[in-house]
N, C-alpha and C positions, 0 to 999 in steps of 0.2 A: 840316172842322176836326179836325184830329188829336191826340189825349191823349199827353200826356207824361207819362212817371213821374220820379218826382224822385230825383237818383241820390246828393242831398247830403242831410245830416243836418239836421236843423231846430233841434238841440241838440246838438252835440258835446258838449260840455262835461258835459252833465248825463248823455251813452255813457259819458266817459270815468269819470265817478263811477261809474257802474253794473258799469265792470269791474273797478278795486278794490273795490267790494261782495262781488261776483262772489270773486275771489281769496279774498278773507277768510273768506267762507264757504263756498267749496272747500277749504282749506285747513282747519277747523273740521271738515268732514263724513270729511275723511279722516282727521283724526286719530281721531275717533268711533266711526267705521266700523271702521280699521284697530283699536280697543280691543276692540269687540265681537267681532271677527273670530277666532278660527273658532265658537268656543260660551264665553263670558264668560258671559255670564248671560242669554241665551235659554232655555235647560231651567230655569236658578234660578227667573226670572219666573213661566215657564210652573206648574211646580209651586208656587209660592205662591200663584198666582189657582187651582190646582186645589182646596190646603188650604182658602181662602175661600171656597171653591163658584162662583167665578167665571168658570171655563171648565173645557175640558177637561184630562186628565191625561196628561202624556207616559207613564205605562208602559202606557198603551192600546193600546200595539202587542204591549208583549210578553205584556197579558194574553190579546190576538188570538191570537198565535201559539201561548199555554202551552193556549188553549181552541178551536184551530184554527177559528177566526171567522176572518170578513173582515179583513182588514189595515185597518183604517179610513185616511183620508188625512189625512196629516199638514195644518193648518192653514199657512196662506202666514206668518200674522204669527209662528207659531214654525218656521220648516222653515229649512234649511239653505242653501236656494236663496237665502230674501231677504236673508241674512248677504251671502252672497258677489255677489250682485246691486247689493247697496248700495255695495260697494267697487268693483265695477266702472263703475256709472255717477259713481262721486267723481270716478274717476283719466279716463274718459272726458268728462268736465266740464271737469275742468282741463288736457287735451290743447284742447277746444272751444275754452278761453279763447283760448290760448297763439294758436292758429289767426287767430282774431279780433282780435286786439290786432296781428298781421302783417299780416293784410287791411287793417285801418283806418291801421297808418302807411304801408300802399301805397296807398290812398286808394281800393280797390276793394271795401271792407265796403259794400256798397249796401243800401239799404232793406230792398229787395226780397230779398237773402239773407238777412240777418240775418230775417227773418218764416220762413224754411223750416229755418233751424238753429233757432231756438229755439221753434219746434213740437214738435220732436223733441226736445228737450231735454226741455219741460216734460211729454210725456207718459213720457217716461221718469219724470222724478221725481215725477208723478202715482202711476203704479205704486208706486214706492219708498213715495209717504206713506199710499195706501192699505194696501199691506203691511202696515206698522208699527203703523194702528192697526185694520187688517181686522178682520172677524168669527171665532168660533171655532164650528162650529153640529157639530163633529164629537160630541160627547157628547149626545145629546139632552136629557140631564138636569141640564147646565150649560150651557146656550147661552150665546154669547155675541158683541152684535154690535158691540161696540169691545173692542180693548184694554183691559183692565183700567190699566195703568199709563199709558193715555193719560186714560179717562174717572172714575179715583180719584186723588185723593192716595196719597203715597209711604206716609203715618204708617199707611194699613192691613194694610200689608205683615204677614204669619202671622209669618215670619221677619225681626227686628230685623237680621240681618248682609245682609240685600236691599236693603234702603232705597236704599243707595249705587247699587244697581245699578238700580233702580227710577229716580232721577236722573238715570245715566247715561242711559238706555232715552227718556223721555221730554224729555232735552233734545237727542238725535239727533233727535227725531221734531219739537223748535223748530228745529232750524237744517234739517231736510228743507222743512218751511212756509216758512220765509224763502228758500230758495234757490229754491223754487216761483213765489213771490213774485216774486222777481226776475227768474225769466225770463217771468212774464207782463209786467211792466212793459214787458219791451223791444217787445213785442206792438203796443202802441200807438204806442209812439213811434216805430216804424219804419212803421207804418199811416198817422200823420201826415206821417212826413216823405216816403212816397209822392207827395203834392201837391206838385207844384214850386212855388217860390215865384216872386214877381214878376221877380227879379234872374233866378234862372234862365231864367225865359222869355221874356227878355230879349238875355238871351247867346246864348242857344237859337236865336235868329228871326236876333240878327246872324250869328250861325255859318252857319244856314241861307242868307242871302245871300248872303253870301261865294261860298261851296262853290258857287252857281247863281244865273245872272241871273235879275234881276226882267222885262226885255224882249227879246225876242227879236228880233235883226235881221231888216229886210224880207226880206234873201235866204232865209233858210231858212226863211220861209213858202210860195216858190214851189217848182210843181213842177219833175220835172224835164225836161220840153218846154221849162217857158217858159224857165229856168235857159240852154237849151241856144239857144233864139233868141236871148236876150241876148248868146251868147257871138261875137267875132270868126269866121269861117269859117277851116277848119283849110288853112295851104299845102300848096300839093304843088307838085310839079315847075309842071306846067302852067298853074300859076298866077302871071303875071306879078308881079316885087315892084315895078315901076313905077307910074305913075299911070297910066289906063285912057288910051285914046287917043280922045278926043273932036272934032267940027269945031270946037269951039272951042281946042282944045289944038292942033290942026291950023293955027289961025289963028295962035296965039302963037307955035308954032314957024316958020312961016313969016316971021312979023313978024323974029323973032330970028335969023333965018338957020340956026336948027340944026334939023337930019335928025331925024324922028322914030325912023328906026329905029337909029338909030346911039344915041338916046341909049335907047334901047329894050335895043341890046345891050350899052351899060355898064352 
């Protein structure tokens, strides 16, 4: 008995919702992304959670370099990588979409791809949301393992002209969880729609017959001896195309007055 995997959707309709979702909130992350981009308020944030004692201090580099210390390393949730990382996996999302929304009006987005793009999707934007709210443990005297303006309110902000940027910061970091979100959902529904349904296997088995009989004619059970006894003996020259000459055929012709071998040599 052979497993079929199901090459149709078990919900279309409730894909096609999920890729206006999809749209909306690529369309959201890049405007967000593109706002934060290149330094908005990355270094603001950073030094107001340092003013609150709430992590570390960006001029920890250069007090490194004025007291030639170790360079310490820069934290993932404030460095310049996750800036430019966030923008890239937006614009690479919405190239994803663009892709997928062609596959499925060609009718070839199957289950089974849609599970290994958005694998890769979701650990991409895994990275991204751990980023945003990662730990800061470079100061050992302000450790810190979230985000401050992920795990506080805005209203703590040291600096009152932050707030806004505090908003910004943590409403990038709702529509990173929502787009999360959404490419796990597709996770399952493409895991469900794996199992072919009844109709499919259905179509499936008549197709199967079609393409190949269900019985096999006697002949191509036999070998090929017997095939070959079955068959007429091949002429040749020396083989007469007349009737064999018998005493009885001897008799007939005699009876009828005509020549055997005369009619031997018409």
């Amino acid at each position: 008995m052979c497993f079929h995997i199901g090459r149709e959707w078990r919900f279309p309709v409730v894909l096609i919702g999920l890729f206006l979702l999809e749209f909306a909130g690529i369309v959201t992350s890049l405007a967000l992304f593109g706002i934060a981009a290149p330094n908005l308020y990355r270094t603001r944030l950073w030094s107001d959670g340092f003013n609150n004692g709430f992590n570390s201090s960006p001029a920890q580099i250069l007090y490194a370099y004025a007291n030639y210390r170790p360079i310490p390393k820069t934290p993932l949730v404030w460095s310049h990588f996750l800036t430019n990382f966030n923008v890239v996996i937006s614009v690479f999302s919405m190239f994803v979409l663009l892709v997928k929304v062609v596959l499925n009006v060609m009718n070839i987005f199957h289950p089974l791809l849609s599970i290994s793009i958005h694998v890769i999707l979701c650990i991409i934007w895994v990275v991204s949301a751990y980023g945003q709210a990662g730990p800061d443990k470079s100061d050992p005297k302000h450790p810190s393992s979230v985000a401050w303006y992920v795990s506080k309110s805005c209203s703590v902000t040291f600096n009152k002209a932050n707030v806004h940027y505090c908003e910004l910061a943590k409403g990038t970091f709702a529509v990173t969880c929502i787009m999360l979100a959404l490419y796990i959902i597709h996770l399952p529904l493409a895991i469900y729609s794996l199992v072919p349904t009844a109709e499919a296997k259905a179509r499936k088995a008549r197709k199967s017959s079609i393409e190949s009989p269900d019985k096999k004619s006697p002949d191509s059970e036999l070998t090929v001896d017997q095939r070959w006894e079955l068959e007429p003996p091949p002429r040749t020259p020396a083989t007469p195309s007349a009737v064999p000459i018998t005493p009885r055929t001897r008799a007939f012709n005699a009876l009828s007055g005509a020549l055997p071998l005369r009619s031997m040599a018409k």
